[in-house]
N, CA, C and O atoms as a Maestro MAE file, in Angstrom:
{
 s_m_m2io_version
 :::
 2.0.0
}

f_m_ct {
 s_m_title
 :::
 protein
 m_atom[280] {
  # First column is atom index #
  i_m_mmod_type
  r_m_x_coord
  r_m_y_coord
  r_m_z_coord
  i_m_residue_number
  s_m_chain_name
  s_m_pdb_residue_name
  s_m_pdb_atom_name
  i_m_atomic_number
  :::
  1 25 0.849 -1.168 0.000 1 A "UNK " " N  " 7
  2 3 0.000 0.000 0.000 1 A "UNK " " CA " 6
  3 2 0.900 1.239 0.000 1 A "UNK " " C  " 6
  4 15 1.946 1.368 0.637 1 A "UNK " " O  " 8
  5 25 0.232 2.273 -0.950 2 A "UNK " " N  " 7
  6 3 1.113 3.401 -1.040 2 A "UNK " " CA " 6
  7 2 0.755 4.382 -0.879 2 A "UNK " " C  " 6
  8 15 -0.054 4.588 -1.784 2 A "UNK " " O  " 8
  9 25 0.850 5.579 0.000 3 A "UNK " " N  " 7
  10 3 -0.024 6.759 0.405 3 A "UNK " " CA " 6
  11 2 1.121 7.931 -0.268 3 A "UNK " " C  " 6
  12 15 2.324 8.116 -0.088 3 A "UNK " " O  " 8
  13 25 0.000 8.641 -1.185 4 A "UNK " " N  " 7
  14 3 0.925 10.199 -1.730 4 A "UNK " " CA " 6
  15 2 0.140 11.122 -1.412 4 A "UNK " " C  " 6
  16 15 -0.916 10.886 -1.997 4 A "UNK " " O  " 8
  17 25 0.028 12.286 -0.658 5 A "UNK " " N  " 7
  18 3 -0.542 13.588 -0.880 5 A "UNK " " CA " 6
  19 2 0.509 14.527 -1.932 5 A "UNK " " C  " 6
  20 15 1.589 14.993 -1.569 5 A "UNK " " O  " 8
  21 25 0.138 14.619 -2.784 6 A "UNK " " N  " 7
  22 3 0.409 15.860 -4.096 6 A "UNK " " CA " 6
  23 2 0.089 17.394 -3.631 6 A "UNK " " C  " 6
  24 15 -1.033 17.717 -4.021 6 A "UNK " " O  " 8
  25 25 0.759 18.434 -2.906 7 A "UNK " " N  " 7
  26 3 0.497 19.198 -2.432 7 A "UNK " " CA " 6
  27 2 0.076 19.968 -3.483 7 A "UNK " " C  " 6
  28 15 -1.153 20.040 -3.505 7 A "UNK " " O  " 8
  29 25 0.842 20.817 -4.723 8 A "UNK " " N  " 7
  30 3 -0.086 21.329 -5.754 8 A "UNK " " CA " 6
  31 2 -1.193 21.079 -6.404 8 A "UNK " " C  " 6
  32 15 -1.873 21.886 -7.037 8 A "UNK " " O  " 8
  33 25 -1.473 19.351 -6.164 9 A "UNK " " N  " 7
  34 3 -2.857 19.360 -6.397 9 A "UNK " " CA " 6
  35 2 -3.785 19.361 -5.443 9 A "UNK " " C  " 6
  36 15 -5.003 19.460 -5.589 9 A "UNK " " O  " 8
  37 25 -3.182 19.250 -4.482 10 A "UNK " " N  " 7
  38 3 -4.434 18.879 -3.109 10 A "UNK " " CA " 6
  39 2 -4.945 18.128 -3.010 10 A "UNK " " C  " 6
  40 15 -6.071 18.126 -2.513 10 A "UNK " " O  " 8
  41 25 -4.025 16.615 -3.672 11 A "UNK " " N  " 7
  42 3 -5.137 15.373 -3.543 11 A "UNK " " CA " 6
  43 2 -4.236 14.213 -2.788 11 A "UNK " " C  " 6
  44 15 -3.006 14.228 -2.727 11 A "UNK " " O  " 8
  45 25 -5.197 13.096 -2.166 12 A "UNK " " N  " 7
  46 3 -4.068 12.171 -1.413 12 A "UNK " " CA " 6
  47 2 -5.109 11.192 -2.128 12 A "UNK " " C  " 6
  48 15 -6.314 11.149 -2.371 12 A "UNK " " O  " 8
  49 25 -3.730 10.280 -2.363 13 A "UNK " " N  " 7
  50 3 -4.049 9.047 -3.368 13 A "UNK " " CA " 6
  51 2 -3.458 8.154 -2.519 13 A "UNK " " C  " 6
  52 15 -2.342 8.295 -2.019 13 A "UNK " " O  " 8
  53 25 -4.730 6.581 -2.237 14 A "UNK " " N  " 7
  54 3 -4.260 5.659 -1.847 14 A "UNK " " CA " 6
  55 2 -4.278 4.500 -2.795 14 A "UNK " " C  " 6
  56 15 -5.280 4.230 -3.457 14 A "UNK " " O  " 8
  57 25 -3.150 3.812 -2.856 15 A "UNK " " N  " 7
  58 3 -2.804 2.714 -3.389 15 A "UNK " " CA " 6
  59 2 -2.712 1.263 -3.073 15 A "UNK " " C  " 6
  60 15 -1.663 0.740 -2.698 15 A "UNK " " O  " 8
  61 25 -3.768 0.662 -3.223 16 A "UNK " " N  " 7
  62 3 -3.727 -0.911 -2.944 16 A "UNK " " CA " 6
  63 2 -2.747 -1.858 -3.783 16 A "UNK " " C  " 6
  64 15 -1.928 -2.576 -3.209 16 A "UNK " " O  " 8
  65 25 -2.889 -1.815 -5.288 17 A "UNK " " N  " 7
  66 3 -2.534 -2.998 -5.998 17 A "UNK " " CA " 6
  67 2 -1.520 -1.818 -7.021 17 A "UNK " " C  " 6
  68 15 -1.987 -1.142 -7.937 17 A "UNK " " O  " 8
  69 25 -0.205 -1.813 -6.614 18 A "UNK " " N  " 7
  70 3 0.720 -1.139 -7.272 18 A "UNK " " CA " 6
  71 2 0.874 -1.553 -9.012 18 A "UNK " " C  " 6
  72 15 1.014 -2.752 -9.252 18 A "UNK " " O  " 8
  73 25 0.853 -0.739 -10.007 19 A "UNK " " N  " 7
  74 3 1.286 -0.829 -11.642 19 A "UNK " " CA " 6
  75 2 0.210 -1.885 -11.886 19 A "UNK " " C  " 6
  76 15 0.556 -2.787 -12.648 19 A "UNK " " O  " 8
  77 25 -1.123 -1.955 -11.351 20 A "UNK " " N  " 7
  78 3 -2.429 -2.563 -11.817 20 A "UNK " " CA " 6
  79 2 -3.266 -1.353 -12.872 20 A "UNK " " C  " 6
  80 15 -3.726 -0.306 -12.418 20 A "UNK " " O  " 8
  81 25 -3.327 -1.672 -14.054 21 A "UNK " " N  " 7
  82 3 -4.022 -1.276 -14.789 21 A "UNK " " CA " 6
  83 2 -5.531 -0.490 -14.215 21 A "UNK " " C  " 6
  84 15 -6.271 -1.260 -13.603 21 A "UNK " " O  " 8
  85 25 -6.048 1.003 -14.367 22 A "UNK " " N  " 7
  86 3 -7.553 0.951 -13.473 22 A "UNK " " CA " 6
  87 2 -7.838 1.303 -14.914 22 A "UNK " " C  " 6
  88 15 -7.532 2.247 -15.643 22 A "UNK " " O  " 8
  89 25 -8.861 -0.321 -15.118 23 A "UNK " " N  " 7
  90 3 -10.206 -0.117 -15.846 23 A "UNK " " CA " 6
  91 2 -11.192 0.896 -16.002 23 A "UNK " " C  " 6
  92 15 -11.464 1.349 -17.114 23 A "UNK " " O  " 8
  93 25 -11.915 1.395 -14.633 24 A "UNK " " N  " 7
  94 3 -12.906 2.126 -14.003 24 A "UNK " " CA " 6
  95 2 -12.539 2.424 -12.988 24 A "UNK " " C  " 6
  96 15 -11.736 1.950 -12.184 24 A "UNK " " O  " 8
  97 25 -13.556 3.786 -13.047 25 A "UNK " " N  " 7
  98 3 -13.772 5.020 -12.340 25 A "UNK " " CA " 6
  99 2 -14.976 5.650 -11.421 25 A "UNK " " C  " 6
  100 15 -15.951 6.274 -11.839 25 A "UNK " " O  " 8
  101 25 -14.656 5.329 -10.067 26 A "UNK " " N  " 7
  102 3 -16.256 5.683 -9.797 26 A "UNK " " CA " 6
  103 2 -16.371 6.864 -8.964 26 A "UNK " " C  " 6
  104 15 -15.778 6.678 -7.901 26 A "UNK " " O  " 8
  105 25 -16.844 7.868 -9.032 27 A "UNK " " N  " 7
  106 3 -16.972 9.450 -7.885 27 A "UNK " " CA " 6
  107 2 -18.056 8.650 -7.194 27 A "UNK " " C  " 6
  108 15 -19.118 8.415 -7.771 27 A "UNK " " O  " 8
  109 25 -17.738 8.128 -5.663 28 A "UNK " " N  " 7
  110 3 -18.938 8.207 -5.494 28 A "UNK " " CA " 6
  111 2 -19.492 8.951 -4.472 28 A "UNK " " C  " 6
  112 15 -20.540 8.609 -3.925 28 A "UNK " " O  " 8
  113 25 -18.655 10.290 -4.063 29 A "UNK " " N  " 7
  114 3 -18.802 11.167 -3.500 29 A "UNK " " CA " 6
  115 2 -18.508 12.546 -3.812 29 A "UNK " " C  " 6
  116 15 -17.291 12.359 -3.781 29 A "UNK " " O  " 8
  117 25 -18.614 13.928 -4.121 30 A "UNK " " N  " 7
  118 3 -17.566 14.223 -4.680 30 A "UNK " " CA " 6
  119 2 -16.339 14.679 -4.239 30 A "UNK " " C  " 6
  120 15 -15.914 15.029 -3.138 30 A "UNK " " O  " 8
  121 25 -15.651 14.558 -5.847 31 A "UNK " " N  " 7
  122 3 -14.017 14.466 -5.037 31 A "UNK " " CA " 6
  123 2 -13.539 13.262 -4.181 31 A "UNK " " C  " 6
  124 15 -12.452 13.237 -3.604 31 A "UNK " " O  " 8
  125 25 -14.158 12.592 -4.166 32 A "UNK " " N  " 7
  126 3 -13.999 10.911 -3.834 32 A "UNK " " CA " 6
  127 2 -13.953 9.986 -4.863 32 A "UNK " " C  " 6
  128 15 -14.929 9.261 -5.061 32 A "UNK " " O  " 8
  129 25 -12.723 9.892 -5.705 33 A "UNK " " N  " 7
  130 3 -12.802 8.842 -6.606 33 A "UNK " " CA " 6
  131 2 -12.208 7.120 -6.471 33 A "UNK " " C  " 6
  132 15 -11.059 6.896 -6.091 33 A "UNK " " O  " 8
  133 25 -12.797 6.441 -6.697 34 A "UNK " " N  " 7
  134 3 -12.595 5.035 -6.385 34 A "UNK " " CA " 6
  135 2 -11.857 4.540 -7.844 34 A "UNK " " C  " 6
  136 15 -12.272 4.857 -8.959 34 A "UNK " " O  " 8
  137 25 -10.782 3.770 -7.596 35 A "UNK " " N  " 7
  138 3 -10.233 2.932 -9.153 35 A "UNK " " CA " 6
  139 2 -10.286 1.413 -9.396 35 A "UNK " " C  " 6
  140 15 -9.564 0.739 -8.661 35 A "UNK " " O  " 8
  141 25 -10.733 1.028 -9.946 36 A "UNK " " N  " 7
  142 3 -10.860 -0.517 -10.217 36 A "UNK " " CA " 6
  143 2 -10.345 -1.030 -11.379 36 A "UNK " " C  " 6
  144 15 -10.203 -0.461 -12.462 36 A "UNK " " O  " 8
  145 25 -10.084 -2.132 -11.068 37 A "UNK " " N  " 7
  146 3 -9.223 -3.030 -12.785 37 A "UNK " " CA " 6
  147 2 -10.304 -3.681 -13.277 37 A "UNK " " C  " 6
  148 15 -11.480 -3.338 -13.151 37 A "UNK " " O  " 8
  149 25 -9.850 -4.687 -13.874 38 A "UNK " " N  " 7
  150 3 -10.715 -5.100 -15.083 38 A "UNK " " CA " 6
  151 2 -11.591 -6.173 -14.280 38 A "UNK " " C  " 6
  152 15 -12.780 -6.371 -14.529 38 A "UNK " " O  " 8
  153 25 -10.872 -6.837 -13.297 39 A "UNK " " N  " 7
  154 3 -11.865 -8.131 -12.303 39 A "UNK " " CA " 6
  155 2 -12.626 -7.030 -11.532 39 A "UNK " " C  " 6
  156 15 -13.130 -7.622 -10.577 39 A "UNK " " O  " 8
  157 25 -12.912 -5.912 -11.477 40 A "UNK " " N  " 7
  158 3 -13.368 -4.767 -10.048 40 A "UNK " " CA " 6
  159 2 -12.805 -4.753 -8.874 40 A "UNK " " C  " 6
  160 15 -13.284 -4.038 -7.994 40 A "UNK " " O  " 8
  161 25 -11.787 -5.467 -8.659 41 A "UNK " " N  " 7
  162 3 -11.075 -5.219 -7.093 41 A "UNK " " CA " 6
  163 2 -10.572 -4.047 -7.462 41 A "UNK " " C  " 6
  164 15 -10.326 -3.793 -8.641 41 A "UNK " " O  " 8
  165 25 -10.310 -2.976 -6.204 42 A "UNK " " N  " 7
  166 3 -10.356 -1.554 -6.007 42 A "UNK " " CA " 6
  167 2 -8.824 -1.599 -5.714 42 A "UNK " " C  " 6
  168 15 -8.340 -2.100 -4.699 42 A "UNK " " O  " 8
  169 25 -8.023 -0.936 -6.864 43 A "UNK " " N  " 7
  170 3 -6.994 -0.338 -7.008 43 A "UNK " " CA " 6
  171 2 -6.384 0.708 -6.394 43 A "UNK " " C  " 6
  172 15 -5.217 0.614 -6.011 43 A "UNK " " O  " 8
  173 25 -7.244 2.018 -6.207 44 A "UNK " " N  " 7
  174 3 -6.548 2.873 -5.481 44 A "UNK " " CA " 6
  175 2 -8.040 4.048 -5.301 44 A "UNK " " C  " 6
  176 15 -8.982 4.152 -6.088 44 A "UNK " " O  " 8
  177 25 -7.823 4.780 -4.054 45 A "UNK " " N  " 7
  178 3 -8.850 5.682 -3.595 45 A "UNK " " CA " 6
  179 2 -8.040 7.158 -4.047 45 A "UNK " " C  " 6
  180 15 -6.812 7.230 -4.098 45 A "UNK " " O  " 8
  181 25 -8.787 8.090 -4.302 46 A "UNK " " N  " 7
  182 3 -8.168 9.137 -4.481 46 A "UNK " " CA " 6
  183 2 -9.170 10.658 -3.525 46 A "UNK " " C  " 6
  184 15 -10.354 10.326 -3.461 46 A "UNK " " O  " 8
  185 25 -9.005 11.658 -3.056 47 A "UNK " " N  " 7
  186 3 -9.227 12.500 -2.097 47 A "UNK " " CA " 6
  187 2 -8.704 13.471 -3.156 47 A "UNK " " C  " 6
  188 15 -7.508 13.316 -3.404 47 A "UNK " " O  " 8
  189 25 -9.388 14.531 -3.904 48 A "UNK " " N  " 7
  190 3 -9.518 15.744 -4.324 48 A "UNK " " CA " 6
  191 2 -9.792 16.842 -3.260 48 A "UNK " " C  " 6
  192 15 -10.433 16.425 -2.296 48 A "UNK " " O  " 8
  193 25 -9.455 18.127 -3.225 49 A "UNK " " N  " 7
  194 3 -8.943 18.550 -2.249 49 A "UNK " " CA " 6
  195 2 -9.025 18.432 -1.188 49 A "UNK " " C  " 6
  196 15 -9.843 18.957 -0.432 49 A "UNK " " O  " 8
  197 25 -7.987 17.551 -0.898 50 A "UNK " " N  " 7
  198 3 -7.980 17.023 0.459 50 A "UNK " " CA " 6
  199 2 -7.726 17.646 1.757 50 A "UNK " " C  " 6
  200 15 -8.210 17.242 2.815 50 A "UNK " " O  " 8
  201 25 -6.827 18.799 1.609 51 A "UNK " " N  " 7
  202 3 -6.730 19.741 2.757 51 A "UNK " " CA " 6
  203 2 -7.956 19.959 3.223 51 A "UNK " " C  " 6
  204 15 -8.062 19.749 4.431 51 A "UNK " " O  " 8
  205 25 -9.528 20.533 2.321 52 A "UNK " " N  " 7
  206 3 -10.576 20.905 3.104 52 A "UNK " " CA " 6
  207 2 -11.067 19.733 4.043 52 A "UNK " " C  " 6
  208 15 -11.459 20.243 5.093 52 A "UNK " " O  " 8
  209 25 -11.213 18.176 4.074 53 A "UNK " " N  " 7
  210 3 -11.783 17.135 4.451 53 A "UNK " " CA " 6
  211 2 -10.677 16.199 5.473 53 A "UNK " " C  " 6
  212 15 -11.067 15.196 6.071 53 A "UNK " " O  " 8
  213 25 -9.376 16.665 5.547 54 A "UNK " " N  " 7
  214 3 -8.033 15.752 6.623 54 A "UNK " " CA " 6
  215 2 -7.498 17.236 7.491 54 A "UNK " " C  " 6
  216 15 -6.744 18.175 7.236 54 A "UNK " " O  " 8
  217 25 -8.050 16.968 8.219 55 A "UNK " " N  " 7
  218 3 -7.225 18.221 9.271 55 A "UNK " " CA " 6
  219 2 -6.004 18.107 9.076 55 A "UNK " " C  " 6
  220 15 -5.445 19.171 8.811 55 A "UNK " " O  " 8
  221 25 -5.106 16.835 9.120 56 A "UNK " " N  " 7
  222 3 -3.732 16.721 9.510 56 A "UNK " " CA " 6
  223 2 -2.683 15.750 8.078 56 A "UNK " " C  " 6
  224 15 -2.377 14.559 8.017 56 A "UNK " " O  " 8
  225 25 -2.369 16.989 7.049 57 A "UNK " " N  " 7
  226 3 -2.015 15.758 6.404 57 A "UNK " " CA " 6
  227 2 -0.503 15.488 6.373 57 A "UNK " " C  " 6
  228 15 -0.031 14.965 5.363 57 A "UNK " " O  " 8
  229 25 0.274 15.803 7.387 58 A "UNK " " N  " 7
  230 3 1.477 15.759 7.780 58 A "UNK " " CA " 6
  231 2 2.023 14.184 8.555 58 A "UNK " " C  " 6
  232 15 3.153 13.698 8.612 58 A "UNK " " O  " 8
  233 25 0.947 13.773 8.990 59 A "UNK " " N  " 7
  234 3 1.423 12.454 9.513 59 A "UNK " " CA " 6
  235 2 0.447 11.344 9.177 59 A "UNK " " C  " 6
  236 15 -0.715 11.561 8.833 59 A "UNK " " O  " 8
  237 25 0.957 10.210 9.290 60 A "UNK " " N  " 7
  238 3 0.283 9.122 8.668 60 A "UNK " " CA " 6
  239 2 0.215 7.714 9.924 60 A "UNK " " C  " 6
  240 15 1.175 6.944 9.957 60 A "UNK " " O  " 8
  241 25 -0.854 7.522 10.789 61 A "UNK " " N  " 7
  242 3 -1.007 6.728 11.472 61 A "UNK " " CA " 6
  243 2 -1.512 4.950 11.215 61 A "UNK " " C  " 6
  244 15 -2.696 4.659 11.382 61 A "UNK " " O  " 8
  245 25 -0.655 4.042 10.873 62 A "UNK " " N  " 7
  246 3 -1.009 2.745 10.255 62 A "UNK " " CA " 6
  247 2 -0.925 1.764 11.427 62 A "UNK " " C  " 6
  248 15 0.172 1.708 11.982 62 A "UNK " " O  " 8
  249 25 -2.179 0.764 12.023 63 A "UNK " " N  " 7
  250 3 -2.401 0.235 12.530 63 A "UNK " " CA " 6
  251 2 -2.132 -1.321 12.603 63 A "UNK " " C  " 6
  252 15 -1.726 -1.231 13.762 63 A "UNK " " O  " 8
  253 25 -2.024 -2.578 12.357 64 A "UNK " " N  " 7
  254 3 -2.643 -3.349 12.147 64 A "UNK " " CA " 6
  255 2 -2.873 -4.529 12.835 64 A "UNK " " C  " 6
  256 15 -1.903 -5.261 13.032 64 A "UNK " " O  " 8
  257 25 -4.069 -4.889 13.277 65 A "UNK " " N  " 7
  258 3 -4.807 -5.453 14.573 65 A "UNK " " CA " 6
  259 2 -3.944 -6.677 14.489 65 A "UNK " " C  " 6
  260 15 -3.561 -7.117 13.405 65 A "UNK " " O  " 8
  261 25 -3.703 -7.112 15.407 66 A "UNK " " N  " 7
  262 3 -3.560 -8.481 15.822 66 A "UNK " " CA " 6
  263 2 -4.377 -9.679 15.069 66 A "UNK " " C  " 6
  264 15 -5.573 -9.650 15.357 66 A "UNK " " O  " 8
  265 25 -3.993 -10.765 14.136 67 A "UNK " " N  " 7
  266 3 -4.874 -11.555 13.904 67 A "UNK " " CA " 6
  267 2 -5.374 -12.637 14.829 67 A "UNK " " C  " 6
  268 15 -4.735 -13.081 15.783 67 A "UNK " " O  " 8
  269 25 -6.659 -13.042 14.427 68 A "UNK " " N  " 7
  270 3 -7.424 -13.964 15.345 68 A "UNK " " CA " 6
  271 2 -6.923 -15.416 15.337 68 A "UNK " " C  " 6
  272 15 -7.030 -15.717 14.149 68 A "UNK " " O  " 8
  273 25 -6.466 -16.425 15.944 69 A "UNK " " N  " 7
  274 3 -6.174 -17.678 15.888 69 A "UNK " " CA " 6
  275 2 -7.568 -18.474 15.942 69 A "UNK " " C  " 6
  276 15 -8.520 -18.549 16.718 69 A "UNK " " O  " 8
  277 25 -7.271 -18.906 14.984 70 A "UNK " " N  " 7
  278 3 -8.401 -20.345 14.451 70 A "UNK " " CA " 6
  279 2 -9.080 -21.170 15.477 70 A "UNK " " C  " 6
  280 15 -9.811 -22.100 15.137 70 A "UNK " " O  " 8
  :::
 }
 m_bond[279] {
  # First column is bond index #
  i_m_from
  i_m_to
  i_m_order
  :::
  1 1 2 1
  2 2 3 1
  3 3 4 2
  4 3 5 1
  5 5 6 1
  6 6 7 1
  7 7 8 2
  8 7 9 1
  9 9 10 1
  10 10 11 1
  11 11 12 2
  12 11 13 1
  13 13 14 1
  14 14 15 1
  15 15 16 2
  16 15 17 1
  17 17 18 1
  18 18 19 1
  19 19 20 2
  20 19 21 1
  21 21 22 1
  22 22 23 1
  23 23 24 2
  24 23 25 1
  25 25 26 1
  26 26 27 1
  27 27 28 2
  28 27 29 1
  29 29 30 1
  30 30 31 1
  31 31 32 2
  32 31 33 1
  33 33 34 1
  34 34 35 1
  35 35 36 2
  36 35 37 1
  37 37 38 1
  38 38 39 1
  39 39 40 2
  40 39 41 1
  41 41 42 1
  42 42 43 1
  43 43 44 2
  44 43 45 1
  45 45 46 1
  46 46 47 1
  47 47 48 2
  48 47 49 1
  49 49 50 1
  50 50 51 1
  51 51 52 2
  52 51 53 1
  53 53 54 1
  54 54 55 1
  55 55 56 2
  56 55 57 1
  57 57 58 1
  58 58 59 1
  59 59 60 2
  60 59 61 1
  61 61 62 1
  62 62 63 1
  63 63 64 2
  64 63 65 1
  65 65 66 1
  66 66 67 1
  67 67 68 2
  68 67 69 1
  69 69 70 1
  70 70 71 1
  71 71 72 2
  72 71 73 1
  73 73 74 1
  74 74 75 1
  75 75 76 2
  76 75 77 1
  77 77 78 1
  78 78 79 1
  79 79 80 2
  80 79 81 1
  81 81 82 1
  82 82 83 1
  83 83 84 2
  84 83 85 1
  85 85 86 1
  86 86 87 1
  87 87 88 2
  88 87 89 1
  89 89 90 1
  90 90 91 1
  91 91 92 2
  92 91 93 1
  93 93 94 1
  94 94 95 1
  95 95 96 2
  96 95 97 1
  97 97 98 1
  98 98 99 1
  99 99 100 2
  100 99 101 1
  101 101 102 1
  102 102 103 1
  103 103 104 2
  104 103 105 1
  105 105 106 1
  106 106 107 1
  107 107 108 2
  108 107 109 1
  109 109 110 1
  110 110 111 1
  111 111 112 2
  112 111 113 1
  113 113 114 1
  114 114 115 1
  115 115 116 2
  116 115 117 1
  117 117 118 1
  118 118 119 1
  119 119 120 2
  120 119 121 1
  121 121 122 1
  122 122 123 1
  123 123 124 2
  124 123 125 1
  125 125 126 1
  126 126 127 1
  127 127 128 2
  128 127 129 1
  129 129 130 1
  130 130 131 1
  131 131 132 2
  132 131 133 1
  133 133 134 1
  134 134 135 1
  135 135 136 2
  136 135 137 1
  137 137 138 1
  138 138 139 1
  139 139 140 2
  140 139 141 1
  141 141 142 1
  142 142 143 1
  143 143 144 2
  144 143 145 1
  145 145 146 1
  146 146 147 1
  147 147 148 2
  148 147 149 1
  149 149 150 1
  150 150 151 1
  151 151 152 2
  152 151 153 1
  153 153 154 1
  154 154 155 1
  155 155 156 2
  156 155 157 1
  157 157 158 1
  158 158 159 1
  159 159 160 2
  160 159 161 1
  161 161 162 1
  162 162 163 1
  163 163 164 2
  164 163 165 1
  165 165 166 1
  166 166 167 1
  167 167 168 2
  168 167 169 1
  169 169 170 1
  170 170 171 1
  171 171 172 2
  172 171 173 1
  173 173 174 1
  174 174 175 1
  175 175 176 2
  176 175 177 1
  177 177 178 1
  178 178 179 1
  179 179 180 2
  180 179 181 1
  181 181 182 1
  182 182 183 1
  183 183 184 2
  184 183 185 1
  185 185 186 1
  186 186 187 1
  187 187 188 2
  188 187 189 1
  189 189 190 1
  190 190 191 1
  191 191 192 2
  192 191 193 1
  193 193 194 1
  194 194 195 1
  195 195 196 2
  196 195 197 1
  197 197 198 1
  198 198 199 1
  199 199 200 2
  200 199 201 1
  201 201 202 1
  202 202 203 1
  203 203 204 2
  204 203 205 1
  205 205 206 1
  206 206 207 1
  207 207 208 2
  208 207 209 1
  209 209 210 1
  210 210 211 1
  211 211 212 2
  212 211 213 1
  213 213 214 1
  214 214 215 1
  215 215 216 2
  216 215 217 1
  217 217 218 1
  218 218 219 1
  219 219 220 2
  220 219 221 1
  221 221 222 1
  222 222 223 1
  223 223 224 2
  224 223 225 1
  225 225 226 1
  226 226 227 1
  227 227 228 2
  228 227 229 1
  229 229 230 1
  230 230 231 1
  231 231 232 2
  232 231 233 1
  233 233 234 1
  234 234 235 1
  235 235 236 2
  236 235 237 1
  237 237 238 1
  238 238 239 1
  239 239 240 2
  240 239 241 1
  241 241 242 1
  242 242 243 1
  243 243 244 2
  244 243 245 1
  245 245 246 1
  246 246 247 1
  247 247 248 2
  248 247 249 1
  249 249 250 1
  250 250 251 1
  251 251 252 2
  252 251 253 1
  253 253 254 1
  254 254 255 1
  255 255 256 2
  256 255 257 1
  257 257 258 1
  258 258 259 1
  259 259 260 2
  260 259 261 1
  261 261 262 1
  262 262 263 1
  263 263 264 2
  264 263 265 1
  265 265 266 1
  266 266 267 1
  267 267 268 2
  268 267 269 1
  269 269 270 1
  270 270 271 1
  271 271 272 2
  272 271 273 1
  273 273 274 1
  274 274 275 1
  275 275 276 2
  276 275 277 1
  277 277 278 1
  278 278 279 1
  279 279 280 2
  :::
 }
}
């Protein structure tokens, strides 16, 4: 996964499936664009001006839970 904020554009682009072709395009908010390949698994999210909607886009907090044993 790859996180860019583009400061001249004001957009932060997230990246799931790196140099995957996006088929389609979906706004489904605006300024919320979604990318999908050709099977529809979701390629990368994108945030058009993102400064108005992320208070903080200077740091990047990544979590990831503990998995559950079987």
């Amino acid at each position: 996964m790859k996180i860019r904020y583009d400061q001249d554009m004001d957009a932060l682009t997230i990246t799931f499936k790196q140099n995957a072709p996006v088929d389609e395009s979906d706004e489904t908010r605006p300024g919320v664009i979604l990318d999908y390949d050709s099977l529809g698994e979701l390629v990368s999210i994108e945030i058009l001006n993102a400064s108005e909607h992320i208070a903080d886009l200077s740091t990047v907090d990544y979590q990831r839970t503990p998995q559950r044993s079987a």
